[in-house]
TISE-436072 format. One record per residue: residue number from 1; residue in three letters; x, y, z of N, C-alpha, C in turn. Coordinates in steps of 0.05 Angstrom, whole numbers. Layout:
NUM ALA X Y Z X Y Z X Y Z
...
***
This chain:
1 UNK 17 -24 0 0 0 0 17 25 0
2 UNK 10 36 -18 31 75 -22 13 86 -6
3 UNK 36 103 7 20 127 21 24 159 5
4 UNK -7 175 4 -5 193 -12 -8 215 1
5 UNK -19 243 -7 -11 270 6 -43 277 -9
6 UNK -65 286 13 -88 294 0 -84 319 10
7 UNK -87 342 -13 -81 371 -4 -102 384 -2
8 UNK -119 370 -14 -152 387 -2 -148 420 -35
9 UNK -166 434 -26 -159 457 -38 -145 483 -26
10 UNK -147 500 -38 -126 521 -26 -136 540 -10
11 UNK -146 545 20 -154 557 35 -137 574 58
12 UNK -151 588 73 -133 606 94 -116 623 89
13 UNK -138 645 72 -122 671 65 -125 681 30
14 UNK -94 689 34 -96 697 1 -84 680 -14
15 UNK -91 667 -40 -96 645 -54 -60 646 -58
16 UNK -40 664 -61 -19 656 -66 3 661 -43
17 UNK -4 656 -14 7 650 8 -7 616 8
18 UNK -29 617 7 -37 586 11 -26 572 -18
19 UNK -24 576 -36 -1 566 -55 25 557 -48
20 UNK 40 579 -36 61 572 -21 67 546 2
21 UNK 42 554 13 44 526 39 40 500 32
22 UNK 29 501 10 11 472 -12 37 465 -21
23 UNK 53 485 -34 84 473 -48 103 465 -33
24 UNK 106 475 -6 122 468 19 107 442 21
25 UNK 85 438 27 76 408 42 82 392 23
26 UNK 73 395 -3 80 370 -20 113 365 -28
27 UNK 124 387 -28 153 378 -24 165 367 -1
28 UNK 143 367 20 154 354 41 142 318 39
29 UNK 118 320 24 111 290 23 131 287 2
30 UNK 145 299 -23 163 288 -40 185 272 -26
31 UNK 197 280 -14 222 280 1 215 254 22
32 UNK 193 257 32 186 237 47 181 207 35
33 UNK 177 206 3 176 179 -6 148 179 -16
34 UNK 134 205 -15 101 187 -19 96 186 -47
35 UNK 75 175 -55 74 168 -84 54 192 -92
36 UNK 48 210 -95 32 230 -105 20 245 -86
37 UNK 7 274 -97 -10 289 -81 -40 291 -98
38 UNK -59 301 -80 -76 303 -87 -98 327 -89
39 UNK -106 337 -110 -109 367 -106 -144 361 -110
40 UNK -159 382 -90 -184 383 -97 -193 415 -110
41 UNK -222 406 -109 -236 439 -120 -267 437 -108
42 UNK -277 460 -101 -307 461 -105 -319 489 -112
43 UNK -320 506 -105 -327 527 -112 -303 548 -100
44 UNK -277 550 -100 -261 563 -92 -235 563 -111
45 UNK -213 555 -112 -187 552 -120 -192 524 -139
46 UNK -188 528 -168 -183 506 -182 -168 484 -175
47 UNK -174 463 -189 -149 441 -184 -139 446 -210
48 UNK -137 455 -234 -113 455 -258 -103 475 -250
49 UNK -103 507 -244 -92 518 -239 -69 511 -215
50 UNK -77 502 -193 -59 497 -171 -41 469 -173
51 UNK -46 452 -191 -40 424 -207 -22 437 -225
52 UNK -20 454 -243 -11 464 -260 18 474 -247
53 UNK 9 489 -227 34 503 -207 59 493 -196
54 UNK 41 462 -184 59 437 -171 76 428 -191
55 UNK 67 428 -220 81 408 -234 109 422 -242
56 UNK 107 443 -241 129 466 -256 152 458 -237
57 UNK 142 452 -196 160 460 -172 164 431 -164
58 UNK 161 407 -173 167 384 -165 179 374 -187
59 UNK 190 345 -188 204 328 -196 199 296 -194
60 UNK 185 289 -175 181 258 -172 145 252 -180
61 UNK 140 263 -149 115 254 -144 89 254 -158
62 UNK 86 245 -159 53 237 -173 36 267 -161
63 UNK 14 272 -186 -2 299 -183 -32 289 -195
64 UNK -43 285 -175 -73 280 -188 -93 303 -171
65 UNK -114 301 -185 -145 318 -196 -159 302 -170
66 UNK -173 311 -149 -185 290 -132 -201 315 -117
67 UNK -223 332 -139 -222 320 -162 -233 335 -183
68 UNK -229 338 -205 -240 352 -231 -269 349 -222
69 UNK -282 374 -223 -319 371 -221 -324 362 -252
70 UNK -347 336 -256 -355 339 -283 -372 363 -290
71 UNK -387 372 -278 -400 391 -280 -381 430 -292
72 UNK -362 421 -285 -345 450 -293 -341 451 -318
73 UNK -338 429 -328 -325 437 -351 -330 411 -372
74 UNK -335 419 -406 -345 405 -418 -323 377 -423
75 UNK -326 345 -433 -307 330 -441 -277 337 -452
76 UNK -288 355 -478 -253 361 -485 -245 383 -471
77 UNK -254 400 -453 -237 418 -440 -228 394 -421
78 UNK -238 368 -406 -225 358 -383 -201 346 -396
79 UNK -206 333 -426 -188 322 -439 -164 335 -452
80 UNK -168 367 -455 -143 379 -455 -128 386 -423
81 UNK -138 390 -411 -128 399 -387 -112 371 -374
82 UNK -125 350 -383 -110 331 -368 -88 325 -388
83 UNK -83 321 -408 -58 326 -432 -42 340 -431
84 UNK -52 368 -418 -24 393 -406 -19 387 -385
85 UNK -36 380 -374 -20 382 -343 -3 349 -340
86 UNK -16 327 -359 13 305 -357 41 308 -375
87 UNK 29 332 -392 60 343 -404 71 354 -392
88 UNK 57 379 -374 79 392 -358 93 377 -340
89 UNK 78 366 -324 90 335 -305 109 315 -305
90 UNK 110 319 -343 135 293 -348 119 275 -350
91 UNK 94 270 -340 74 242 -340 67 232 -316
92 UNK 62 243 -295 62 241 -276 28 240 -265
93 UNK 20 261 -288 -16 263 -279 -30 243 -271
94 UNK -48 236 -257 -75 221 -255 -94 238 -254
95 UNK -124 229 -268 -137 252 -281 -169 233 -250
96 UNK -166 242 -231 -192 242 -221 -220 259 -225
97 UNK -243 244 -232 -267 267 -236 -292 252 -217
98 UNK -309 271 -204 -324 271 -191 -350 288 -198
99 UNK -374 281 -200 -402 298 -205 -404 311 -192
100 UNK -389 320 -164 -404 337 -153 -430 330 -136
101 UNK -444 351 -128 -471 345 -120 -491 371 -137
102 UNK -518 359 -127 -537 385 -137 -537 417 -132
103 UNK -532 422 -103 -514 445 -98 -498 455 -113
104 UNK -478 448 -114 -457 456 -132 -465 456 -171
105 UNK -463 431 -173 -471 435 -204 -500 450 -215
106 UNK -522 449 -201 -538 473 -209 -532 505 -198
107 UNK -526 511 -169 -525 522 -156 -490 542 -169
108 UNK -476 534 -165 -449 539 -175 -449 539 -208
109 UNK -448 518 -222 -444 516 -257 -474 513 -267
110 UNK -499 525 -261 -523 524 -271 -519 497 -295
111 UNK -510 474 -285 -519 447 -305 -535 431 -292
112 UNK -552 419 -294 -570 393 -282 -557 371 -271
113 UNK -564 360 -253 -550 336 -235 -562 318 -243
114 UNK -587 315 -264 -610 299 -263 -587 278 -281
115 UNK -595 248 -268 -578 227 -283 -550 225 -282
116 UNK -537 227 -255 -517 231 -257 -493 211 -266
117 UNK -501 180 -257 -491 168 -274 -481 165 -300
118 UNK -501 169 -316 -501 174 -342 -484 191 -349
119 UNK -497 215 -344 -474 241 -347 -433 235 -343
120 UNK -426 217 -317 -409 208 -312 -392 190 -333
121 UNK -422 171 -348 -406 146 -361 -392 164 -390
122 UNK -421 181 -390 -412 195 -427 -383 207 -422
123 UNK -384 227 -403 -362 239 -392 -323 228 -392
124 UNK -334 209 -383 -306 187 -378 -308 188 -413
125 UNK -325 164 -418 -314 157 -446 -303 179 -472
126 UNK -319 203 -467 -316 220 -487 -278 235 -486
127 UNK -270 229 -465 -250 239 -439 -223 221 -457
128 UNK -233 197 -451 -213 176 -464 -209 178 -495
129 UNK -231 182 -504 -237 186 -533 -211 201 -544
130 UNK -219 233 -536 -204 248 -538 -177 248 -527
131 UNK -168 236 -519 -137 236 -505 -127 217 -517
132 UNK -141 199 -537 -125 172 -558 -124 184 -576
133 UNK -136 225 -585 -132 231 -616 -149 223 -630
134 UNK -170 208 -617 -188 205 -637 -217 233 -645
135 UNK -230 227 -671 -247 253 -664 -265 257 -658
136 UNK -271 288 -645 -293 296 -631 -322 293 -647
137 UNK -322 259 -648 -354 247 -658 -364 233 -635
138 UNK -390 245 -624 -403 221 -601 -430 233 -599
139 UNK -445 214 -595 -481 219 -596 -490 206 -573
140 UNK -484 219 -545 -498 202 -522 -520 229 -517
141 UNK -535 217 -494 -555 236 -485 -548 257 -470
142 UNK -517 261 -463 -518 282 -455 -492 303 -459
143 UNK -475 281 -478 -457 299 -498 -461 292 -521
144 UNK -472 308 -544 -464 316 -573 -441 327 -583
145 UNK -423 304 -601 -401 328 -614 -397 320 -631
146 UNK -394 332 -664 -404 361 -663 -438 361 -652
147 UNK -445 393 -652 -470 389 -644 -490 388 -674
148 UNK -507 382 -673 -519 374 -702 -533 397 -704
149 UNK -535 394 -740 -540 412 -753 -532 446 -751
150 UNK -503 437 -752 -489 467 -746 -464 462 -759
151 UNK -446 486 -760 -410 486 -772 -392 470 -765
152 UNK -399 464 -734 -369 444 -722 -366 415 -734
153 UNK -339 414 -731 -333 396 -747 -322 374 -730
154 UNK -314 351 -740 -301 332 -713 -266 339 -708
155 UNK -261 340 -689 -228 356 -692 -218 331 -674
156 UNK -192 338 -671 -176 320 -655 -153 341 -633
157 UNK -148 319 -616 -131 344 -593 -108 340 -612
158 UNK -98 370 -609 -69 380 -623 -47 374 -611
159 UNK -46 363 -587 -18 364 -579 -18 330 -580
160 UNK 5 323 -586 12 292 -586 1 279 -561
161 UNK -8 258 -574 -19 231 -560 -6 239 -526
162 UNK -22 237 -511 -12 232 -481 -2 201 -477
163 UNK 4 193 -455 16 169 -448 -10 152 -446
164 UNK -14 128 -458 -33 113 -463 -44 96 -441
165 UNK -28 90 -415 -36 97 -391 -37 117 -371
166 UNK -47 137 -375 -53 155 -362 -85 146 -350
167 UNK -72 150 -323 -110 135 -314 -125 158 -300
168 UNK -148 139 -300 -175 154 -302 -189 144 -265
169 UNK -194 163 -253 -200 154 -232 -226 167 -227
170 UNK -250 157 -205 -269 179 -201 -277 171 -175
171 UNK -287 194 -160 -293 196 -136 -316 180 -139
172 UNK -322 161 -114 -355 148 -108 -364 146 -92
173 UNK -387 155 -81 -395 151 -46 -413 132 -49
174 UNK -436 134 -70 -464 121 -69 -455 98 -89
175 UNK -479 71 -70 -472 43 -87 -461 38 -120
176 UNK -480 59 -134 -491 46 -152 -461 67 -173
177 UNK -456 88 -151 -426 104 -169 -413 93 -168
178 UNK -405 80 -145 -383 59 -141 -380 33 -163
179 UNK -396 25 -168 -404 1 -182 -388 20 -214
180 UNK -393 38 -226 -387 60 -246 -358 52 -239
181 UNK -349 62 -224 -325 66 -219 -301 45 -220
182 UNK -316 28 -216 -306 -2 -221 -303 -14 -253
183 UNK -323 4 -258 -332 -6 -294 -313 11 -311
184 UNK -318 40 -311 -301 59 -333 -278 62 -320
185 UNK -272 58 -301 -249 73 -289 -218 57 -287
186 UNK -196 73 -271 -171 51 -270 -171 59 -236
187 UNK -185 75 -214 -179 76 -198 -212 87 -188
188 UNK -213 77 -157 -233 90 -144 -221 113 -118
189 UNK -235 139 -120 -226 150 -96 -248 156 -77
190 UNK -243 133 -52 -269 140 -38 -263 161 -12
191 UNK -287 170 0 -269 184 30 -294 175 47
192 UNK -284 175 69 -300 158 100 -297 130 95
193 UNK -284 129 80 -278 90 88 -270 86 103
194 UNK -286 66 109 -286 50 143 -271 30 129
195 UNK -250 11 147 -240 -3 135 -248 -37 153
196 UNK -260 -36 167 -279 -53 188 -308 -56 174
197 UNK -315 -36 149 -340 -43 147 -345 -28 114
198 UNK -331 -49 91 -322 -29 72 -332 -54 62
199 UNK -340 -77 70 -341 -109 36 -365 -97 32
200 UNK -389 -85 28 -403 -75 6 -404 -65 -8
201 UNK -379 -37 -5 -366 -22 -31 -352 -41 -43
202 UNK -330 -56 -35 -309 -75 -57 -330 -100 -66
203 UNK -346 -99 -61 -372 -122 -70 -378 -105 -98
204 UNK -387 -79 -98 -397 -68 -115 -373 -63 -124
205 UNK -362 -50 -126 -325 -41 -142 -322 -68 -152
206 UNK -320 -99 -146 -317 -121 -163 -335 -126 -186
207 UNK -359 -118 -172 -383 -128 -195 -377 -107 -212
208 UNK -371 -77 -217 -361 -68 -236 -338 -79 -255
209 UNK -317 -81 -241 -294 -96 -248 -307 -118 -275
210 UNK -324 -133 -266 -325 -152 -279 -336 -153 -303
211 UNK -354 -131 -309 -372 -107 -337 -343 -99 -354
212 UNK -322 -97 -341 -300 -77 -348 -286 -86 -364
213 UNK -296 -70 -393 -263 -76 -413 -236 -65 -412
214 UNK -226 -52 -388 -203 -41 -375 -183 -69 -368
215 UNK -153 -65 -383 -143 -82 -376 -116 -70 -351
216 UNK -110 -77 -335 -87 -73 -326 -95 -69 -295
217 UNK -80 -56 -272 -92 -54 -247 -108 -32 -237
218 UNK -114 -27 -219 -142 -15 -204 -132 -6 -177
219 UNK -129 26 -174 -116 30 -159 -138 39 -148
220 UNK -143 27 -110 -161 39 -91 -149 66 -76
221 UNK -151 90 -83 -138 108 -62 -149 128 -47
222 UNK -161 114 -17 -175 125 -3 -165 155 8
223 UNK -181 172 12 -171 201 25 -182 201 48
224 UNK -158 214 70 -171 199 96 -156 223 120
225 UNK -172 230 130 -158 257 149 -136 249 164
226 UNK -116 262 170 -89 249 192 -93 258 222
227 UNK -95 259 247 -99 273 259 -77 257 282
228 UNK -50 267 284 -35 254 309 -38 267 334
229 UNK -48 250 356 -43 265 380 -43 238 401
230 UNK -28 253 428 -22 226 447 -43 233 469
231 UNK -68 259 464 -74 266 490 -100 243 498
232 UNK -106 254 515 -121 229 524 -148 255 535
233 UNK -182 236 555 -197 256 565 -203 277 547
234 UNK -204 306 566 -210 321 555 -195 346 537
235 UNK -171 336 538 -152 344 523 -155 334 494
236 UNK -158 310 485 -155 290 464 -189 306 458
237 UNK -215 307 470 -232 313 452 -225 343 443
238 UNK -216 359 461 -199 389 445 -183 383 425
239 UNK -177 372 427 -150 359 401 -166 357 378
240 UNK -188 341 384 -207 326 356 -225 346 342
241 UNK -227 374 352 -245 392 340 -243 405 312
242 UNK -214 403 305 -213 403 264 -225 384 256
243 UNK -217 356 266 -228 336 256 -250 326 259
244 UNK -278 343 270 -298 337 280 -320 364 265
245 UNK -295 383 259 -303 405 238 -313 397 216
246 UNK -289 388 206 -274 372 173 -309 349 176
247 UNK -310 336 190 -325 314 178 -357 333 183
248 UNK -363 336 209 -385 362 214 -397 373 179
249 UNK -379 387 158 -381 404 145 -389 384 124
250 UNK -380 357 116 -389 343 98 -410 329 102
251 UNK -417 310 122 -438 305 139 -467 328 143
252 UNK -462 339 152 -485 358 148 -484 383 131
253 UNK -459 393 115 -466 406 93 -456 405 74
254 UNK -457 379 67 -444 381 34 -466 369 28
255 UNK -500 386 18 -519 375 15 -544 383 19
256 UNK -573 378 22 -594 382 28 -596 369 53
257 UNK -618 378 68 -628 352 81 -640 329 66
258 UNK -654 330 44 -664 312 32 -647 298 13
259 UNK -620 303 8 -600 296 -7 -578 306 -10
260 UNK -552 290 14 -526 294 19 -510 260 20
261 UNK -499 261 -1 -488 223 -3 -469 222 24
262 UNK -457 242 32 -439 243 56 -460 229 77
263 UNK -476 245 89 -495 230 106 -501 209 97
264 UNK -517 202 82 -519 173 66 -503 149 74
265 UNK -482 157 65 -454 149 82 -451 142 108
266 UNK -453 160 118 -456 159 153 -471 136 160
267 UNK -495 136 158 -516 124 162 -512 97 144
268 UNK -498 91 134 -496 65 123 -477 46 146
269 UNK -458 66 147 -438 54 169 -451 63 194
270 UNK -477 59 200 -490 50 229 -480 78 256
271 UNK -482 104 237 -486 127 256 -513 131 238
272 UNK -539 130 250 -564 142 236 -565 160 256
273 UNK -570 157 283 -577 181 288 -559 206 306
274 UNK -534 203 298 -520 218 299 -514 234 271
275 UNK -519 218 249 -518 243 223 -547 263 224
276 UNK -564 248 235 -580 257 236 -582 287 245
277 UNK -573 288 281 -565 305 295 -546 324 279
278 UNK -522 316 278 -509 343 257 -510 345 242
279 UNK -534 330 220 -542 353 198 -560 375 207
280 UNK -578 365 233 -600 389 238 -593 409 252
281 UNK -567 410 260 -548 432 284 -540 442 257
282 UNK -524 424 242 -514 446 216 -524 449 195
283 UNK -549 453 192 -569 469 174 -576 488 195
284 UNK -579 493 218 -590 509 234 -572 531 244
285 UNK -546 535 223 -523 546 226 -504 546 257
286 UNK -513 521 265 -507 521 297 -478 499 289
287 UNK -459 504 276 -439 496 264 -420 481 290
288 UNK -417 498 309 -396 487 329 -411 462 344
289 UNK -438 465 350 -450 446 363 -448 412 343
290 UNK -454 425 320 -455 402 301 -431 389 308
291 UNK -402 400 305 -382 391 299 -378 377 331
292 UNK -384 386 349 -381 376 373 -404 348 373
293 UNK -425 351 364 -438 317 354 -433 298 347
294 UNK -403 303 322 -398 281 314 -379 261 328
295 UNK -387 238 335 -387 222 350 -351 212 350
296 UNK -341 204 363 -309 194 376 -310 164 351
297 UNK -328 155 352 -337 125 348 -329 126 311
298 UNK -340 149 300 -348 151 271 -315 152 267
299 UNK -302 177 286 -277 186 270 -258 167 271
300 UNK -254 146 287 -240 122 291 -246 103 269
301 UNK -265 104 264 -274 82 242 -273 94 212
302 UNK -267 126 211 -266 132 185 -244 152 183
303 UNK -228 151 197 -206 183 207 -181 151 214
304 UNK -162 176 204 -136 165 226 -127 191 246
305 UNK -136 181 271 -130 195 296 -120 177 318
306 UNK -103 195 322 -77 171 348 -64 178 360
307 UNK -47 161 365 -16 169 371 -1 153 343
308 UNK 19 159 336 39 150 314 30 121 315
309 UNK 41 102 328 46 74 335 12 72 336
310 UNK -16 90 342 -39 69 335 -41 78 304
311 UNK -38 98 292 -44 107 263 -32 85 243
312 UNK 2 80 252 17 61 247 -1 31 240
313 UNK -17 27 259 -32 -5 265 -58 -6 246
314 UNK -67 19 253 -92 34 228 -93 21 207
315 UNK -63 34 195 -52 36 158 -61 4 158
316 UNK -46 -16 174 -48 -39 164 -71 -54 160
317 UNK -94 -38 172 -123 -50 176 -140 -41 141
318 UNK -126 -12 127 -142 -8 105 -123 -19 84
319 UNK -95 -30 90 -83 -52 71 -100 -80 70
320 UNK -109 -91 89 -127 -113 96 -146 -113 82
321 UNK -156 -79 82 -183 -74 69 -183 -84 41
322 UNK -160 -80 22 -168 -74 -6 -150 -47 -18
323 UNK -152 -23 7 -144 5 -3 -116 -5 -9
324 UNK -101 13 -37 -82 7 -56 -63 37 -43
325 UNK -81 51 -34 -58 80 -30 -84 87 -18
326 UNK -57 104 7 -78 120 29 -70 148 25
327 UNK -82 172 14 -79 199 14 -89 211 33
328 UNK -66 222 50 -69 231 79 -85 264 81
329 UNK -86 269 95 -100 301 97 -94 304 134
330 UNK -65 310 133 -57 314 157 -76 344 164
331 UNK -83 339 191 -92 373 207 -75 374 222
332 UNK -57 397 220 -40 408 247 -45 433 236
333 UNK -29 448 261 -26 479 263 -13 492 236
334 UNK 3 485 228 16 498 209 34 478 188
335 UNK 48 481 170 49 469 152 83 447 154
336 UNK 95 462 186 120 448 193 114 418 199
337 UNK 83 432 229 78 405 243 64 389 220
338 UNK 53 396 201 32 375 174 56 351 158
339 UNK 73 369 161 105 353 146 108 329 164
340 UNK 122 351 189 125 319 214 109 309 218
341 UNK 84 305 210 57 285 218 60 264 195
342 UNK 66 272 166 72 259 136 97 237 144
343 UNK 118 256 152 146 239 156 142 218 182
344 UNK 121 219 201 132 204 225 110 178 213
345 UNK 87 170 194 82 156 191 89 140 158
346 UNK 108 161 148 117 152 120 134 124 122
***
C-alpha cells in the first residue's frame, strides 16, 4: 500500500500565500517517499490551476485531480487539461473526476444533476476518446459532438498523444457510483472508508470490475484525514475539533437535508442518528454544536486519529481492506507540524 498526500484545496487567506504552503507540504511529502498528491476543488481555488503550479516545482511525485468537477467543464476541455497538465508533469498526472452534488452543479455551474450516472459514463468515455486523438464524434444523451446541424466539425486534440496509460479515476460515495467506478475507471477515490465495514463497496467495485473492458490494475486510493495526538480525556476531545469540523461540514453540509451522499454514508456505516443530529445543528447554522456531535466512534472508524504507533496499526487494517494507497489530509497547526505528521508515519 503507497502512502499519498491529500491537499484538499487552497484555503486560509490569500490564494498565493496558501499556494506557497501547498508547495512546501507537497515537497515535504516528495522527500518523504510518498507516491503522489492530491489536489481538490469546489467552488473556490481550481485544481488545474494549482495542479498546473505543482508540476512546474516538483520532480518525482505523482499529481492527481481528486477532483476535476464533471459539471465545470465540458469532455474536451477535461481532456485537454488533463494532456497539459501530464505534459507539464513529465507524465506524472492522474486525471480524477467527480459529479459533484446538486448544490454545486446547479447552484455553482447552472448544469443539471439529473442522471448523474449517465452524465459520468458519457463523460469518462468521451475523456478517453479524446486523449487517444481520436475525433470529436459522439451521440450520447448528454454529450453531442459536433453538435448537429451546425458548422463544427469533428477535430482532434493537437498536442501529441498523451501516455496511453494515463489513468482515469473517479470519486464514489453512493452504491450504484461505485459500481461505475469499477466499470469505466482505472482507480476509485473514496473518502470515509471504514476499513472494518467497507465489503459492500469492494462487492460493488468487483461487480463493476467484472462489466470492465479495462485491462491492467485498479488503484483503490482512499482520502482519509491524519490527525496525530497522544492526548487522552478532555484534552484528546480538544485535540479532535478540526477533525470533527472537517467531517461536521461534509456530513451535514455538503448537501440538502433531503440529499447529501456524505450522510448517506454515515448512516450506512451505522451512525443514523447521529448524522442525523449534525445535519440538523448544521443546517440550523449552529456549526460548532454540530461539529461537537460528531461522534469519537465515527472518526475512529473513518479518520486516522492517534498516537503514531496506533495510526501506524490503522494503515495496516485499510491494507487488509483492499485500499491500494492512502492519501493523507494531515490537520496540524501549520504546515511544519503537517510535514512531521507525513514523515513520522511515511
Amino acid at each position: 500500500m503507497r502512502l499519498a498526500l491529500g491537499l484538499g484545496y487552497l484555503t486560509g487567506g490569500a490564494v498565493a500565500d496558501a499556494a506557497r504552503d501547498a508547495l512546501a507540504l507537497v515537497r515535504a511529502a516528495e522527500d518523504a517517499g510518498c507516491d503522489s498528491a492530491w489536489v481538490a476543488e469546489a467552488y473556490g481555488t481550481d485544481a488545474v490551476s494549482v495542479l498546473g503550479w505543482l508540476a512546474g516545482r516538483t520532480t518525482r511525485i505523482g499529481l492527481g485531480s481528486a477532483v476535476l468537477q464533471v459539471p465545470a467543464r465540458t469532455p474536451a476541455m477535461t481532456a485537454m487539461s488533463a494532456a497539459t497538465l501530464d505534459g507539464l508533469s513529465g507524465g506524472r498526472f492522474r486525471l480524477g473526476l467527480g459529479i459533484s452534488g446538486p448544490q454545486v452543479s446547479e447552484g455553482w455551474y447552472g448544469q443539471p444533476f439529473a442522471r448523474p450516472l449517465q452524465r459520468t459514463r458519457e463523460h469518462v468515455e468521451v475523456v478517453r476518446r479524446l486523449l487517444a486523438r481520436e475525433p470529436s464524434s459522439y451521440a450520447g444523451e448528454h454529450v453531442r459532438l459536433p453538435l448537429p446541424d451546425g458548422p463544427g466539425v469533428p477535430l482532434r486534440l493537437m498536442q501529441p498523444q498523451p501516455r496511453e496509460d494515463l489513468p482515469i479515476y473517479l470519486a464514489a460515495v453512493g452504491p450504484r457510483n461505485v459500481e461505475l467506478a469499477g466499470e469505466v475507471a482505472d482507480g476509485w477515490l473514496p473518502v470515509f472508508l471504514a476499513p472494518d465495514d467497507c465489503a459492500d463497496s469492494f462487492a460493488r467495485l468487483r461487480a463493476g470490475r467484472e462489466r470492465s473492458t479495462r485491462t491492467g490494475g485498479f488503484d483503490v486510493c482512499a482520502s482519509v484525514p491524519l490527525l496525530l495526538t497522544d492526548a487522552v480525556g478532555e484534552e484528546r476531545t480538544a485535540a479532535e475539533a478540526p477533525l470533527r469540523a472537517h467531517v461536521a461540514l461534509y456530513v451535514g453540509g455538503m448537501g440538502s437535508r433531503e440529499q447529501n451522499f456524505y450522510a448517506d454514508l454515515g448512516r450506512r456505516l451505522g451512525f443514523p442518528d447521529a448524522v442525523d443530529q449534525v445535519q440538523e445543528l448544521y443546517l440550523a447554522g449552529r456549526r460548532r454544536e454540530a461539529a461537537a456531535a460528531v461522534p469519537r466512534d465515527f472518526l475512529e472508524a473513518t479518520c486516522l486519529v492517534g498516537s503514531v504507533a496506533a495510526v501506524r496499526r490503522r494503515l495496516d487494517d485499510y491494507a487488509a481492506a483492499g485500499v491500494t494507497t492512502v492519501a493523507v489530509a494531515p490537520l496540524a497547526a501549520d504546515v511544519a507540524a503537517k510535514a512531521a505528521a507525513l514523515r513520522a508515519i511515511a
